[in-house]
C-alpha positions in Angstrom: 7.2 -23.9 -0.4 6.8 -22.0 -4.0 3.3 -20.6 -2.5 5.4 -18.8 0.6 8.1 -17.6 -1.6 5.6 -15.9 -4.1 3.4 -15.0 -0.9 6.4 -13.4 0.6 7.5 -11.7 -2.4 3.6 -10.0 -2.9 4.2 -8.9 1.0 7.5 -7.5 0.5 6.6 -5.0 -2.4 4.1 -4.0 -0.9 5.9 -3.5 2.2 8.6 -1.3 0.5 5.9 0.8 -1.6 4.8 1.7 1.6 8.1 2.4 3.2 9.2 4.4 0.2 5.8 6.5 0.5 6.5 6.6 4.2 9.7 8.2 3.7 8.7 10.6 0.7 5.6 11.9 3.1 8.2 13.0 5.5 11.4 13.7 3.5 12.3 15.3 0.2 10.3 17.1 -2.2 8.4 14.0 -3.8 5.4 14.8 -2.6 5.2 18.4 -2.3 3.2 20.5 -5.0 5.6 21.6 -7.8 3.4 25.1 -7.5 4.8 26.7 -4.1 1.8 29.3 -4.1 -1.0 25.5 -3.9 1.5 24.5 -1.5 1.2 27.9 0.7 -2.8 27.6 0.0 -3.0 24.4 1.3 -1.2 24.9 4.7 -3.8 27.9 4.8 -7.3 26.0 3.7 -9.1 24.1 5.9 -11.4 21.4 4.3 -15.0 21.9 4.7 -15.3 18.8 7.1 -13.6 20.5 9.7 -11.7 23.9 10.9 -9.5 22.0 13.2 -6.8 20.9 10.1 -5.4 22.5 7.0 -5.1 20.9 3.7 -1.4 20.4 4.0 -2.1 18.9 7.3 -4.3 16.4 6.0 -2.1 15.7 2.8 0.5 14.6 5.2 -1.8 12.6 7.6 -3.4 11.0 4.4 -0.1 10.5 2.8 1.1 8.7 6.1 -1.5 6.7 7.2 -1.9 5.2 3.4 2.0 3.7 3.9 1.1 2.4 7.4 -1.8 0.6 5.4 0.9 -0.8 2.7 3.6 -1.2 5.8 0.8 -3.2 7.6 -0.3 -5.5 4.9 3.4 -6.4 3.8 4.1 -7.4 7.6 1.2 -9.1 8.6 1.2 -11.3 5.1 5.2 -11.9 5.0 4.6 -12.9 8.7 1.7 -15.3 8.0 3.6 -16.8 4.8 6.6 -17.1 6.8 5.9 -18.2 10.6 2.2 -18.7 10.2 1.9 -20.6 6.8 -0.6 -23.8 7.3 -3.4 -20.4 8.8 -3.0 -18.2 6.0 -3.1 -20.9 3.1 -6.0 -22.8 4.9 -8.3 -19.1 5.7 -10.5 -18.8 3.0 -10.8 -15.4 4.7 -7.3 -14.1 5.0 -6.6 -15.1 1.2 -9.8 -13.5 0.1 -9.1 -10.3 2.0 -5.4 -10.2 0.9 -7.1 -10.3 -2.7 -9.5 -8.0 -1.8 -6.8 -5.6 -0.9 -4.4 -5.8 -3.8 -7.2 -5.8 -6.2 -8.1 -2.4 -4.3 -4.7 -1.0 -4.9 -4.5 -2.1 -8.3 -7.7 -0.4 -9.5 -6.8 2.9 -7.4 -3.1 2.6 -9.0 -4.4 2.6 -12.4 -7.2 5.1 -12.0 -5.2 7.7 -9.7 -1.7 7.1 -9.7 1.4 6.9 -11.5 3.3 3.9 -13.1 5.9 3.4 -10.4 3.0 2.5 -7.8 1.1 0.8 -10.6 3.3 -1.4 -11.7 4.5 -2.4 -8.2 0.8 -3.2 -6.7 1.0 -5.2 -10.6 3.3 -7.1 -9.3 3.0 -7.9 -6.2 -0.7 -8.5 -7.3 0.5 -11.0 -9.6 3.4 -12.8 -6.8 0.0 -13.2 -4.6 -2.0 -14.9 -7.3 0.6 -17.4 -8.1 1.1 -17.8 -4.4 -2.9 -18.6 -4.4 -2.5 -21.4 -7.1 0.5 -22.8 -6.2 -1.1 -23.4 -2.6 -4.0 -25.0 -4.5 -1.9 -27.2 -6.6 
């Protein structure tokens, strides 16, 4: 039972990272360059990759699809720990991938980001691992 609550807990913050980066990508100024003129640039420049986007257009796609990612995880693990417990605790593979995944976000957070994110994906990094021993114990 400890191994689902710490499972669902790593899920969860994830989840709401995601959802809070969901909602800044759309909403608010959180996300928006705090130089209007890179701002005005960016919906101007295309990328070299292609003509068909600007780099405001990406910003928002990238910003988007990176908290469906976070969105996806924290359903798809709090459903597993939840409804689905005896697959996820027994897959070598889902656990390793879960790990895998958090691991990812932690080394990105630290490189890349800023401590809210950082210390969030910490966390939740750290609810998974004690999810993994308590499952082993």
């Amino acid at each position: 039972m400890i191994a689902v609550i710490f499972m669902l807990a790593s899920a969860g913050i994830i989840f709401l990272l995601g959802a809070a980066h969901l909602l800044f990508t759309f909403h608010g100024p959180k996300l928006i360059p705090r130089d209007p003129a890179l701002e005005k640039l960016m919906r101007e420049v295309s990328p070299v990759i292609s003509r068909q986007t600007t780099l405001w257009r990406a910003w928002i796609g990238f910003n988007a699809s990176h908290s469906l990612g976070a969105l996806l995880f924290g359903l798809i693990y709090g459903y597993l720990a939840v409804a689905q417990g005896a697959l996820l605790f027994q897959s070598p593979y889902l656990l390793c991938v879960g790990l895998a995944m958090l691991g990812g976000l932690f080394i990105l957070g630290k490189r890349y980001w800023f401590s809210v994110p950082f210390i969030g994906i910490g966390l939740a990094l750290a609810c998974y691992i004690a999810s993994l021993v308590a499952a082993l114990v």
